[in-house]
C-alpha positions, 0 to 999 in steps of 0.5 A: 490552479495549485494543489490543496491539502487537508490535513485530518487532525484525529488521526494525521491522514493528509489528503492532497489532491492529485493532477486528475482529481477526479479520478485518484485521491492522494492520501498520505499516511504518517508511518514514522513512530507509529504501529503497523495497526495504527497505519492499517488504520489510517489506510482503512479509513483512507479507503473508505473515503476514497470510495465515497468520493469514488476515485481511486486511492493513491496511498503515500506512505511517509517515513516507512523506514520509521515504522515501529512495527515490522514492514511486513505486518504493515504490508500483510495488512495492506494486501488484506485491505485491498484485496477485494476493494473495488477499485485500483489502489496505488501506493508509492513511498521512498524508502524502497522497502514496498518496492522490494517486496513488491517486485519479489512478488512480480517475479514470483508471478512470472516465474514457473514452479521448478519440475520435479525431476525424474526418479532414479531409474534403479529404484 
């Protein structure tokens, strides 16, 4: 049994079936030469889908480095897209850039706020 793969041509979200259909769907998003508002869009839509087929969402996003927008608007949005979505989201893309961000946000998580230090004992 091979992959199979739909290409949704209005808006170039390509759709492939994963090793476990049934339960993730593997949505590549084209981010090369495209604003962040244009990508969140695609993910949107992506979502949305997903959630009628009920699988969980696998998000590729392709040419991230090429992104004419700012990686962090793009990432803002995606964190406001799947904040309260209802099943898991994955998301997986090359470059490293959505790795970097996100092992930031892992350590910040693990990590204790730094103690006040005490006041001067003249004061």
């Amino acid at each position: 049994m091979g992959d199979t793969t739909k290409r949704i041509p209005e808006r170039g979200i390509n759709q492939k079936s994963s090793v476990s259909p049934a339960t993730e769907l593997q949505l590549r998003i084209p981010c090369g030469g495209r604003t962040s508002e244009q990508v969140l869009d695609d993910v949107s839509r992506g979502l949305t889908e997903a959630l009628a087929q009920e699988r969980d969402p696998l998000l590729v996003l392709e040419d991230l480095g090429r992104l004419q927008d700012s990686v962090m608007t793009l990432i803002k949005g995606l964190s406001r897209l799947v904040y309260k979505y209802p099943r898991p989201v994955a998301c997986w893309e090359s470059s490293g850039l959505a790795e970097a961000f996100l092992s930031i946000m892992d350590a910040a998580d693990h990590t204790s706020p730094p103690e006040s230090p005490e006041p001067p004992s003249d004061c």
